[in-house]
N, C-alpha and C positions, 0 to 999 in steps of 0.2 A: 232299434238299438241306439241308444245316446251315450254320444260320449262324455260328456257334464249333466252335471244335474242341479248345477245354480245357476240362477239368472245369468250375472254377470260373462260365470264361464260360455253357458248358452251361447248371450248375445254376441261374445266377442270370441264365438270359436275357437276359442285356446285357455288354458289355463290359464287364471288369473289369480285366483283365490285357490287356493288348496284345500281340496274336498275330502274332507276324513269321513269314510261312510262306514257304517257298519265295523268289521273289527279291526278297521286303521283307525278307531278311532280309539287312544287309548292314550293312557298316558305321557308315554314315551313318544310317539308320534305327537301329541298336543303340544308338549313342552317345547320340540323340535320344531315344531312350524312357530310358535309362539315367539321364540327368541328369532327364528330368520325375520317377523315379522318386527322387532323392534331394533331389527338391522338398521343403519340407516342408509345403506343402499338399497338395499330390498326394499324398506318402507319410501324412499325415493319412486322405484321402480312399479309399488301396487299403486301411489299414488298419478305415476303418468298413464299406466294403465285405464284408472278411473277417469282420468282426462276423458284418454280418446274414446272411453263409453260415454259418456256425457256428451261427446259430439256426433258420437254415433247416433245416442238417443235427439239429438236435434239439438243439444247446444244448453245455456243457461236455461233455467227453468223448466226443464222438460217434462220432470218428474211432474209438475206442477200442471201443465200442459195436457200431457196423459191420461193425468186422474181427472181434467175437466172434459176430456174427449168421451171416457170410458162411462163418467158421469151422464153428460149428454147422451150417447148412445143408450141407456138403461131409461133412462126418468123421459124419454121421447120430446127433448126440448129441443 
């Protein structure tokens, strides 16, 4: 049983992004997160959010970091 089913939410055990699945996902809900999203406290608050994923994930360049571990681990370099 999961409780998120994006990354982000995943990694960072809480809702961070608002997951519309199935038949939340609709117009009326779209439009509704759409606009909290060009709040600009909301878009303040998804953006500190991403912060502390980013430091979760290890800091600047992680993503980067990641895909050359994941890289190495597959191609046995």
């Amino acid at each position: 049983n999961l409780d998120y089913i994006s990354l982000v939410n995943l990694i960072m055990d809480r809702e961070v992004v608002k997951e519309l699945i199935q038949d939340d996902l609709n117009r009326k809900n779209l439009k509704k997160e759409l606009a909290r999203i060009l709040n600009k406290e909301h878009r303040k608050k998804i953006f500190s959010d991403y912060y502390e994923l980013e430091q979760k994930l290890g800091g600047k360049g992680a993503s980067e970091k990641t895909a050359q571990l994941i890289y190495q681990k597959i191609s046995g370099s």
